[in-house]
C-alpha positions as CSV (number, residue, x, y, z in Angstrom):
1,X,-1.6,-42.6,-57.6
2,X,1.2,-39.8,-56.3
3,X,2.2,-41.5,-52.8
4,X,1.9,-37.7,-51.7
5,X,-1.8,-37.3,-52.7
6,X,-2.5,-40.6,-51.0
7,X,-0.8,-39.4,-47.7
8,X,-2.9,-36.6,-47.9
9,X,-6.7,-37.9,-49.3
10,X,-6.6,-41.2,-47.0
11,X,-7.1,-39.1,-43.8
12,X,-9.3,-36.7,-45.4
13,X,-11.3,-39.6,-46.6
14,X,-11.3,-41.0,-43.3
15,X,-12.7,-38.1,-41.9
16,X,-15.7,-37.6,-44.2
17,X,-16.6,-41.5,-43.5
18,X,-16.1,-41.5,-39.3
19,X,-18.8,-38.3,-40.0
20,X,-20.9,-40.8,-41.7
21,X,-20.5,-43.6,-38.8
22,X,-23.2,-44.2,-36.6
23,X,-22.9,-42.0,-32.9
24,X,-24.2,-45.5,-31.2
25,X,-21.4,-47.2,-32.0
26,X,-18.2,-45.6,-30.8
27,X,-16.2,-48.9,-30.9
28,X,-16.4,-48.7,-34.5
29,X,-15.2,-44.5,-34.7
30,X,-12.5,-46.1,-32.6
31,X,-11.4,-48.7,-34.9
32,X,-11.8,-46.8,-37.8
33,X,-9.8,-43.9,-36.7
34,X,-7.3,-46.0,-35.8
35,X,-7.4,-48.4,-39.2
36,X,-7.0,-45.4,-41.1
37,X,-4.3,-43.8,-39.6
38,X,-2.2,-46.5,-39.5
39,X,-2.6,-47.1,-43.2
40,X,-2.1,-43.3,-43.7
41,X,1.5,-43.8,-41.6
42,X,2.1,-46.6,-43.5
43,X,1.6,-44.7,-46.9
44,X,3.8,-42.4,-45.7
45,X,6.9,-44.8,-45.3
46,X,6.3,-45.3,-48.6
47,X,7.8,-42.4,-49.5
48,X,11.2,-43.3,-48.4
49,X,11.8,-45.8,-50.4
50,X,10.5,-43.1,-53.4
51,X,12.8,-40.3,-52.0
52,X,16.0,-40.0,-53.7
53,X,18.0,-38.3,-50.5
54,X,20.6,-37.3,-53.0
55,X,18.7,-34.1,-54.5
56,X,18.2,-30.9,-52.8
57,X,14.8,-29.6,-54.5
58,X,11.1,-31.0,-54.0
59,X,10.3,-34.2,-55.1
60,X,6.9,-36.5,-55.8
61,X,5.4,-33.5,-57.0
62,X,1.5,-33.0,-57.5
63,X,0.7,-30.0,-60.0
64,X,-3.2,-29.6,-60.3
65,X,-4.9,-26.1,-61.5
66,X,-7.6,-26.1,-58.6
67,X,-9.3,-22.4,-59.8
68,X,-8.5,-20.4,-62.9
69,X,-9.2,-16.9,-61.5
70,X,-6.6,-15.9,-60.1
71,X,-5.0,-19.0,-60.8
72,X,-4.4,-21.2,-58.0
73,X,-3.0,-24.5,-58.0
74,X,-3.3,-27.9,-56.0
75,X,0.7,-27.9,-55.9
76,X,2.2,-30.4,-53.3
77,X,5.8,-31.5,-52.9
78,X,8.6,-33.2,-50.5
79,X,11.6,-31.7,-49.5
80,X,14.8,-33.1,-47.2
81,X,12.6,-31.4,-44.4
82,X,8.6,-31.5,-45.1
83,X,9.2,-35.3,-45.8
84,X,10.3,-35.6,-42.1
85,X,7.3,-33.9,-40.8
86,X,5.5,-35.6,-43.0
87,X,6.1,-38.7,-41.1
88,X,6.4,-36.9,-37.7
89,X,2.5,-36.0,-38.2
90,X,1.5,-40.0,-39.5
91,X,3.6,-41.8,-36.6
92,X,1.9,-39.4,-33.8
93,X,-1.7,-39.3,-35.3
94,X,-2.3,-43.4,-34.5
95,X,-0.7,-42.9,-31.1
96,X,-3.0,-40.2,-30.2
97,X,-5.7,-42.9,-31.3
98,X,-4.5,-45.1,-28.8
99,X,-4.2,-42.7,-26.3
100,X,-7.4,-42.0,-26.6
101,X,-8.9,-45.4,-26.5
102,X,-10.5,-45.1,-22.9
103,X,-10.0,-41.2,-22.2
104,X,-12.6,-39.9,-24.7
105,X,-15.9,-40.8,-24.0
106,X,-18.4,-38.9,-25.1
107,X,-18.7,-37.4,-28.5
108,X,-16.3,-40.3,-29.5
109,X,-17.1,-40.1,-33.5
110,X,-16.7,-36.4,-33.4
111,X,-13.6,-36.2,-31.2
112,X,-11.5,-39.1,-33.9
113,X,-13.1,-36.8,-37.2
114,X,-11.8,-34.0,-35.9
115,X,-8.1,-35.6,-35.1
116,X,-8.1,-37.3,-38.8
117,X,-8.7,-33.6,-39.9
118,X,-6.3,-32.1,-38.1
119,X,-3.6,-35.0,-39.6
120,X,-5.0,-33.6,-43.4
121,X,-4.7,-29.7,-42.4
122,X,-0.8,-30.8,-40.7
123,X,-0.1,-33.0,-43.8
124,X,-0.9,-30.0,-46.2
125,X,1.0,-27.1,-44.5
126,X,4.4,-29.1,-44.9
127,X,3.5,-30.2,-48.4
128,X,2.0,-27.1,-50.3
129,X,3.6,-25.3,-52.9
130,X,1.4,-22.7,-53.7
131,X,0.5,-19.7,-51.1
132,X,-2.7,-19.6,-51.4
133,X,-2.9,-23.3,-50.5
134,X,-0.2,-23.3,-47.6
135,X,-2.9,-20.8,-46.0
136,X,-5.7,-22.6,-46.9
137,X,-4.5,-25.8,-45.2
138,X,-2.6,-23.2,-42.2
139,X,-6.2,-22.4,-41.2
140,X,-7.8,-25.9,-41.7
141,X,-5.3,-27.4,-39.2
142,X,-6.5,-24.5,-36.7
143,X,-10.4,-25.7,-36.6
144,X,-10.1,-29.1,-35.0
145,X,-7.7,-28.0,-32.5
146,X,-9.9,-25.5,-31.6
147,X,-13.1,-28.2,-31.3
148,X,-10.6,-30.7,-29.7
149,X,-9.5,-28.4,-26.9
150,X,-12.9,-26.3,-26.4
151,X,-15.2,-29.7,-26.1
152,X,-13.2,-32.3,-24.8
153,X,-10.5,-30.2,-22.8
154,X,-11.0,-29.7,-18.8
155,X,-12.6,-27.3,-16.6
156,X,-11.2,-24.0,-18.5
157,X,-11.3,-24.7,-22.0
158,X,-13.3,-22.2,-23.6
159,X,-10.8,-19.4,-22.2
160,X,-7.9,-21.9,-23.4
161,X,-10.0,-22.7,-27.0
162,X,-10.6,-18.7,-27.8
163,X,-7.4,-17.8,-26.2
164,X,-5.6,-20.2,-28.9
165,X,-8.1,-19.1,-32.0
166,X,-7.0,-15.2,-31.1
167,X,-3.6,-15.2,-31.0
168,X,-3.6,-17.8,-34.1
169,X,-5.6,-16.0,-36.4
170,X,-4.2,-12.6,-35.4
171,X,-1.0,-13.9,-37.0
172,X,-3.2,-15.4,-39.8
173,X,-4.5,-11.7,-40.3
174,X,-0.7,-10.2,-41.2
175,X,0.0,-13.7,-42.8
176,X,-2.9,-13.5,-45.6
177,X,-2.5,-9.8,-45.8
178,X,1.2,-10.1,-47.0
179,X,0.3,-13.1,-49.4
180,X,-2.5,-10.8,-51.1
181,X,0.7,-8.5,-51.8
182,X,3.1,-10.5,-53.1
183,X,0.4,-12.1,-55.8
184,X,-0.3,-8.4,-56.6
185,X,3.6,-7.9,-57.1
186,X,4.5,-11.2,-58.3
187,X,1.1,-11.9,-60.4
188,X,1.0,-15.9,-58.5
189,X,0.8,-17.5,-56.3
190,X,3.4,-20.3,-56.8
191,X,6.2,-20.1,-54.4
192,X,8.9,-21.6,-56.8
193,X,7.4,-19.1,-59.6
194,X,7.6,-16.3,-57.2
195,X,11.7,-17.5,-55.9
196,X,12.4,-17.8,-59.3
197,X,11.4,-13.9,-59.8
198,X,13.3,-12.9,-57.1
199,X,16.3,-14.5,-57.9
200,X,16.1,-13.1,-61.9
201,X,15.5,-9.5,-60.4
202,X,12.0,-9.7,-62.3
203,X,10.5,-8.9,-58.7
204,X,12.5,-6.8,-56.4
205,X,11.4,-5.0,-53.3
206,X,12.5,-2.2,-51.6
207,X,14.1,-2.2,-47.8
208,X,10.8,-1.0,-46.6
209,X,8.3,-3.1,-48.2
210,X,10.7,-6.5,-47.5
211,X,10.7,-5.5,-44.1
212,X,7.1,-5.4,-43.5
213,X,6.5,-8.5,-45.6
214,X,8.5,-10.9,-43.6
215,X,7.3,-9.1,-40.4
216,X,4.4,-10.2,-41.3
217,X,4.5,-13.8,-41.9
218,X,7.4,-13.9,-38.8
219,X,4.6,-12.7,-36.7
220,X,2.7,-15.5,-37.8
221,X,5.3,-18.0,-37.1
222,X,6.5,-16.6,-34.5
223,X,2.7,-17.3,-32.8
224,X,2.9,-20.7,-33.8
225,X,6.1,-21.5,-32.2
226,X,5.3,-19.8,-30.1
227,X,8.5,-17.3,-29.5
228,X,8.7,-15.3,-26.4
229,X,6.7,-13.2,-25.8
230,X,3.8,-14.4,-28.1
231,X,4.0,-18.0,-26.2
232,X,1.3,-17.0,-23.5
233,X,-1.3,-18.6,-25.0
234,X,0.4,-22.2,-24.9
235,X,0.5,-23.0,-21.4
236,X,-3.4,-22.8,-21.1
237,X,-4.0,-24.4,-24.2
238,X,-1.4,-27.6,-23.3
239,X,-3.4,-27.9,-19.4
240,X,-7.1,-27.5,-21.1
241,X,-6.3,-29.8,-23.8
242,X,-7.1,-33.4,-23.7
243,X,-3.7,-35.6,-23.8
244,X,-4.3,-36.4,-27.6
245,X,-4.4,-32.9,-28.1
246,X,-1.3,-32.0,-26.1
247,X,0.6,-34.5,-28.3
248,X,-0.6,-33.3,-31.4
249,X,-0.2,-29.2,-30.4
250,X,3.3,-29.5,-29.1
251,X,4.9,-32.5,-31.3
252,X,3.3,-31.4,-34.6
253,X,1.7,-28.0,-34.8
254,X,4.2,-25.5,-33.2
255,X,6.7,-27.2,-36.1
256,X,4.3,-25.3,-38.6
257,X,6.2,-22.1,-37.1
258,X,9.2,-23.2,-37.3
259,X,9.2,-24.7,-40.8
260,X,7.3,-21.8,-42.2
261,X,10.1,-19.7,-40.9
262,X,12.6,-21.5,-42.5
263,X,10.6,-22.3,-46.0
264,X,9.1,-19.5,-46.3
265,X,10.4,-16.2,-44.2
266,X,14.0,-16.8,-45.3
267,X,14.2,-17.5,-49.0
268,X,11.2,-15.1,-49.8
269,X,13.3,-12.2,-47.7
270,X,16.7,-12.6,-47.2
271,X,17.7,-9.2,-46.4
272,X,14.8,-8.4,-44.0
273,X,16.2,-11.9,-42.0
274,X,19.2,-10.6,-42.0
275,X,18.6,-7.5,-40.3
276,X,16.7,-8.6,-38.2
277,X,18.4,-11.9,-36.7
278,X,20.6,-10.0,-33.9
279,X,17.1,-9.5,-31.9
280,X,15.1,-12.8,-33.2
281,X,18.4,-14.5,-31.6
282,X,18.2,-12.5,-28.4
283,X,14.2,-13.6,-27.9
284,X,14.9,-17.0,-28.6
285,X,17.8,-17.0,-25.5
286,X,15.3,-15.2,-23.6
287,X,12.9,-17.9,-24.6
288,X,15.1,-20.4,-23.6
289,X,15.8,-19.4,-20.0
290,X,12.8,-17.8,-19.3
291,X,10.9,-21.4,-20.1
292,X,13.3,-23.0,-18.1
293,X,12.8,-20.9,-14.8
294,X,9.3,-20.4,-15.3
295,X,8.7,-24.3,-15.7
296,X,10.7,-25.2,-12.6
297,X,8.1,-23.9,-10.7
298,X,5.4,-25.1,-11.9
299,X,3.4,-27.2,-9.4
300,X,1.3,-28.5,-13.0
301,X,3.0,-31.5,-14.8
302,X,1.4,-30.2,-17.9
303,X,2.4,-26.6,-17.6
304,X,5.4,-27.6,-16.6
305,X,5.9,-29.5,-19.9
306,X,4.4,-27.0,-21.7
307,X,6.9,-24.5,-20.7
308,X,9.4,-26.4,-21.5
309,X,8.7,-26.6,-25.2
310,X,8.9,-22.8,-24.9
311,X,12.3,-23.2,-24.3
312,X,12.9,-25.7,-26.5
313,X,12.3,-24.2,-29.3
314,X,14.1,-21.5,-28.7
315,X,16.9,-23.7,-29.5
316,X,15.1,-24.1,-33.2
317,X,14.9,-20.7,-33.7
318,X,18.2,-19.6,-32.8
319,X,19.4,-22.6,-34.6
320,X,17.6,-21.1,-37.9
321,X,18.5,-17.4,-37.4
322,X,22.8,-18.6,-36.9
323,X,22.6,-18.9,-40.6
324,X,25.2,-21.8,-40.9
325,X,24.7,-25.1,-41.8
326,X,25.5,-26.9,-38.6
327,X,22.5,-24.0,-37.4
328,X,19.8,-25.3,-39.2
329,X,20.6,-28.7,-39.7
330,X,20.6,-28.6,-35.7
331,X,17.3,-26.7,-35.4
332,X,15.8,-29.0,-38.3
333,X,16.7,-32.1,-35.9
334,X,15.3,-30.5,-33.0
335,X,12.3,-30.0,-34.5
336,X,12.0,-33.8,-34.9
337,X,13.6,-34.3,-31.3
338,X,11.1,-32.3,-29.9
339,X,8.2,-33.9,-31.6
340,X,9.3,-37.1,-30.3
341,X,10.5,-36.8,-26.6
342,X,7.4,-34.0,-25.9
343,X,5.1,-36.1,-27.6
344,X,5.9,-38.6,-24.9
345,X,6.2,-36.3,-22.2
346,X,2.5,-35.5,-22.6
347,X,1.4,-39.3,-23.5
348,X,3.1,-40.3,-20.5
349,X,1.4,-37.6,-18.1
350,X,-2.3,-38.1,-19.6
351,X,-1.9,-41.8,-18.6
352,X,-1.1,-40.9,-15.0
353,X,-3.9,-38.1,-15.3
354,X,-5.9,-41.2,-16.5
355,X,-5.4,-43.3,-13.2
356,X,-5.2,-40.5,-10.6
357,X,-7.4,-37.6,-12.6
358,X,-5.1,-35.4,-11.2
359,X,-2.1,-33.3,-12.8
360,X,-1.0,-31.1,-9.8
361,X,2.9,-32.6,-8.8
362,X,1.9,-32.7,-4.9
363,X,-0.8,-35.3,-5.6
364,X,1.9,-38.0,-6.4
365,X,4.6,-39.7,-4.8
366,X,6.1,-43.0,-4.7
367,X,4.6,-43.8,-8.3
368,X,8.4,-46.1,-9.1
369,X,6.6,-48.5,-6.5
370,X,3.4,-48.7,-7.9
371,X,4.6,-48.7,-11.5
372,X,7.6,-49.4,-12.3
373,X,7.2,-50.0,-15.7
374,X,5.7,-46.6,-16.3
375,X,8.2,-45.1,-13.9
376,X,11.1,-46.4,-16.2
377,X,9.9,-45.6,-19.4
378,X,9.0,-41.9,-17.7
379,X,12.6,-41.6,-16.6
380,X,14.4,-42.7,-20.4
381,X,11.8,-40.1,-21.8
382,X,12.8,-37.3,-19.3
383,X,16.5,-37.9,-19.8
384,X,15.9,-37.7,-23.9
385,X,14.5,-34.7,-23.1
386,X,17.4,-33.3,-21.0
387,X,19.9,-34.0,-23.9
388,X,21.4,-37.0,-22.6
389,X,23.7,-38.9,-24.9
390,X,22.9,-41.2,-27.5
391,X,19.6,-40.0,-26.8
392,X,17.9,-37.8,-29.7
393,X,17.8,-34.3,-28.4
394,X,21.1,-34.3,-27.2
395,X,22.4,-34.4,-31.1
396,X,19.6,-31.2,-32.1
397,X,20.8,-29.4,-29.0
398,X,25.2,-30.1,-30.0
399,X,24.3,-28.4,-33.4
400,X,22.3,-25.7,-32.3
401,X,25.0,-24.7,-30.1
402,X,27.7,-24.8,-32.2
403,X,26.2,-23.4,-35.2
404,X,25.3,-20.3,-32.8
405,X,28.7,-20.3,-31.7
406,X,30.1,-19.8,-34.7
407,X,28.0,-17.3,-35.6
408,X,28.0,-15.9,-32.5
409,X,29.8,-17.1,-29.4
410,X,27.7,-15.4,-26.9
411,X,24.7,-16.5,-27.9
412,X,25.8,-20.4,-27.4
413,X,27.0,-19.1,-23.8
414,X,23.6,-18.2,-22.5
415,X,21.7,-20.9,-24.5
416,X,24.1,-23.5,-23.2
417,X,22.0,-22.3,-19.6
418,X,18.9,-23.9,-21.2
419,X,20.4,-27.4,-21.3
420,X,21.9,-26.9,-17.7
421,X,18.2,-25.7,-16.0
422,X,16.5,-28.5,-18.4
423,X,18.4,-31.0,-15.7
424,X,17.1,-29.6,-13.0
425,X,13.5,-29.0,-13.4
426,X,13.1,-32.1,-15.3
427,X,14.7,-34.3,-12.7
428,X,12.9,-32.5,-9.8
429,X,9.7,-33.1,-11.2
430,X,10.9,-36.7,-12.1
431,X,12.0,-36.8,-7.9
432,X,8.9,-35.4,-6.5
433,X,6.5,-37.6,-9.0
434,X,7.7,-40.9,-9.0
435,X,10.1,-41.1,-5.3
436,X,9.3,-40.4,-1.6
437,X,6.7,-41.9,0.2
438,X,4.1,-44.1,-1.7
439,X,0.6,-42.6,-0.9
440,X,-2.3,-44.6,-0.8
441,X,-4.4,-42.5,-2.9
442,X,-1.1,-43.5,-5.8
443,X,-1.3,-47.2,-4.2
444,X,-4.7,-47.4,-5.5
445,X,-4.8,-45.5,-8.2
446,X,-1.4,-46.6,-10.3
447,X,-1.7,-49.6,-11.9
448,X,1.3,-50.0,-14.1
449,X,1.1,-50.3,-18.1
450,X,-1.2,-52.5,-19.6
451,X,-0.8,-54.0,-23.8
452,X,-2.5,-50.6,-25.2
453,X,-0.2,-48.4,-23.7
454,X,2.7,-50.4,-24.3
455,X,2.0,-49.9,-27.6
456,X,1.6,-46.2,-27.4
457,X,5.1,-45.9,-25.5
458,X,7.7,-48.4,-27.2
459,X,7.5,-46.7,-30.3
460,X,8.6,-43.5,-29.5
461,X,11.2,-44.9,-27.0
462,X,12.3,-46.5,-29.8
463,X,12.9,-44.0,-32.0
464,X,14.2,-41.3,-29.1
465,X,17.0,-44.5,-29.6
466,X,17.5,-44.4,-32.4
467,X,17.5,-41.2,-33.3
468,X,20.3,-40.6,-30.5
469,X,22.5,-42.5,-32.2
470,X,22.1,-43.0,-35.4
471,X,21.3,-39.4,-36.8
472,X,22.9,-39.8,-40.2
473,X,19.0,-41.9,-41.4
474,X,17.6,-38.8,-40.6
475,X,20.5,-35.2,-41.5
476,X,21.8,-36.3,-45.0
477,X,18.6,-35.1,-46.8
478,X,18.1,-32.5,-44.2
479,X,21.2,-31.1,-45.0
480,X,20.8,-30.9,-48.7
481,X,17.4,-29.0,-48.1
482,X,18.9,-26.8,-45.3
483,X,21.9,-25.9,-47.6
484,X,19.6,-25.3,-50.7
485,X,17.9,-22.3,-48.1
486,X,21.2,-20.9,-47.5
487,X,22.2,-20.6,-51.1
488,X,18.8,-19.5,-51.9
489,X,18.5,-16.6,-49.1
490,X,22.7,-16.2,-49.9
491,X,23.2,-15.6,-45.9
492,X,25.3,-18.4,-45.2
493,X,28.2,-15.8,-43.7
494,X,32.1,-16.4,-42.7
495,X,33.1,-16.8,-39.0
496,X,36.5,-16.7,-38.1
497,X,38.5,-18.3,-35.4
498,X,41.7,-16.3,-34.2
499,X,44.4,-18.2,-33.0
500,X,46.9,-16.3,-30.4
501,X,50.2,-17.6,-29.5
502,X,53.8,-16.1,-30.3
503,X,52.9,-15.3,-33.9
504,X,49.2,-14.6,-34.2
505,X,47.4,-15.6,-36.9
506,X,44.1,-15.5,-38.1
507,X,42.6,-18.6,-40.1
508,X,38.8,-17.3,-41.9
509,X,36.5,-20.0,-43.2
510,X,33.2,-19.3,-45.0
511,X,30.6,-22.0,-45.0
């Protein structure tokens, strides 16, 4: 069988037989959840060793007509950048079991069904080939998160739950509307058959209509990122959510906005991008301060995380919309960075919620006393997400910056003050949580890490590691995918650097 069906069918499986599993027994949804999402991560390793990282285009390809009128097809592929995601969404899902172990405790078969179906609706947006399917599996991935956060979230989760379906499916809306056009235009609903059009000059569009197409599926992405000022549905959602949700909402799903701007938004409308990249740019450095300030004062650990992500991905996008290679190989990266370090970020903080039941900042103190094991691997996962060296998202951030510089010098001056305020109110938060005086309510309530956990943290410490210094394993094939989108949406523009002395000269390079 195509390791790429496999990666995708053993989770769905696993989520039509934890339906079947009896509600008496949650041990066993436990066990099973967790059984089959470790297989499903380990599928997907598989496909490294299938992957040739020497080719640009998809690869491990699945081509299946799924209905005949109008012809849509069960088409899944890998790329230099799905394949990463991929993996990104196989390694989190059995964390997220484990996090889960003790926190969940009603519902239990219901709340792992519904995180294997997330994994197969995540799974599917980075794979699919074929419109109609990338939609199909956009909007599967949207029902268990809303279940996950309306029924097992905390006091205000219904406003968080509708607040997240709204602004989701709004996008959706403009999305499937501008999909419906481009099969009526193109006459499919493949997305190679459709770039193949484009680039022949069988299917051309005027300024007007290519405008409003990739308005419409920006919009949509742009939701998902969420890019300011859509974002203000993600701070509730992130505080209502239980902590396997967090993980899953901020490491795995906002990536569906970023990578569907960069699969799909570019190629399909290069002009359109171009025009409008001067203010996508300026949103995303708005996006990047304004999360910054906004999350230093958050007296919420979880919000405060939450905004943070904001402005971290503002990095991506600007990274995308620089249009150079160093751009999006950078904002590729982060995406993974991201994924990784917030992942823990929120892991780490629903433990402590776990022990105290409490995510307000004033309510701890003195937790490097009680637990300094959790203390310490707290601490390496704040400073990964700071952008310390030969930690990960110090490398995403470098080439985000200096692609925007070179497109752009002023836009790497004021996004350069997103690393700067990251210090501060991660390291505050870090002061105020885990130093001062040792309250006995924290005494009490703090034991440090126990096996479980271990297991849930030393991973992704490990791979926050390695991917700090050692990001060649992961940018070779990302690089051949990201250079492929700038040949295909032919925006990858010259920058020039002026040198001034006694005879001045000017030295122009194209990339």
């Amino acid at each position: 069988m195509n390791l790429l069906l496999l990666v995708l069918l053993l989770p769905a499986a696993g989520f039509l037989i934890a339906l079947a599993l009896p509600r008496s027994s949650p041990a066993s949804s436990r066990y099973w959840a967790l059984a089959i999402s470790l297989v499903t991560f380990l599928a997907s390793l598989a496909l490294l060793g299938w992957f040739d990282r020497s080719v640009a285009g998809d690869q491990l390809t699945v081509d299946l007509l799924w209905i005949s009128s109008p012809e849509i097809r069960f088409h899944i592929a890998a790329d230099g950048v799905s394949l990463w995601l991929v993996l990104l969404s196989t390694f989190l899902t059995p964390i997220c079991v484990l996090i889960s172990w003790n926190h969940i405790q009603s519902r239990v078969k219901e709340f792992y069904a519904f995180l294997l179906l997330l994994e197969v609706g995540l799974v599917g947006v980075f794979l699919a080939q074929d419109l109609f399917l990338f939609y199909v599996f956009w909007e599967v991935s949207l029902v268990p998160m809303y279940f996950l956060i309306g029924i097992w979230g905390h006091e205000r989760r219904i406003y968080a739950a509708v607040k997240f379906f709204l602004y989701t499916m709004a996008g959706s809306v403009l999305m499937l509307a501008a999909i419906i056009y481009l099969y009526n235009r193109a006459g499919t609903f493949g997305y190679a058959a459709i770039l193949d059009q484009l680039a022949s000059g069988r299917l051309a569009f005027t300024a007007f209509e290519q405008m409003l197409l990739f308005l419409a599926f920006f919009v949509a992405f742009a939701i998902k990122v969420p890019l300011f000022p859509l974002h203000t549905w993600l701070p509730d959602a992130h505080v209502e959510a239980p902590t396997a949700g967090s993980v899953m909402l901020a490491s795995v799903m906002l990536k569906m906005g970023t990578f569907g701007i960069l699969h799909y938004a570019l190629p399909l409308f290069p002009a359109a991008a171009r025009r409008c990249a001067p203010w996508i740019a300026v949103l995303a450095i708005i996006g990047i301060i304004y999360g910054a300030l906004v999350a230093m004062v958050q007296p919420n650990m979880k919000k405060l995380v939450a905004y943070s992500s904001v402005s971290h991905l503002g990095f991506v996008v600007l990274g995308i919309f620089s249009f150079t290679q160093i751009g999006l190989d950078g904002a590729v990266y982060q995406m993974l960075n991201h994924g990784i370090t917030t992942g823990a970020l929120f892991a780490l903080v629903g433990l402590m919620y776990d022990r105290r039941h409490s995510l307000a900042i004033e309510d701890y103190g003195g937790v490097a006393t009680a637990a300094p094991w959790l203390s310490t691997v707290f601490l390496i996962t704040t400073l990964a997400s700071i952008g310390l060296p030969l930690l990960n998202n110090f490398v995403g951030e470098f080439l985000v910056l200096q692609g925007a510089a070179l497109a752009n010098f002023k836009w790497a001056i004021w996004a350069a003050l997103g690393v700067i305020l990251s210090a501060c109110y991660m390291l505050w938060m870090y002061q105020r949580v885990f130093y001062g005086e040792l309250k006995d309510a924290v005494r009490s309530h703090m034991p440090d890490l126990n096996l479980r956990e271990w297991a849930v943290v030393v991973p992704l410490i490990a791979m926050m590691v390695w991917m700090g210094v050692y990001s060649k394993s992961f940018l070779d094939p990302v690089g051949k995918t990201t250079a492929r989108v700038l040949e295909q949406t032919q925006v990858n523009v010259p920058y020039r650097v002026d040198l001034r002395g006694p005879a001045s000269t000017e030295v122009s390079r194209a990339r």
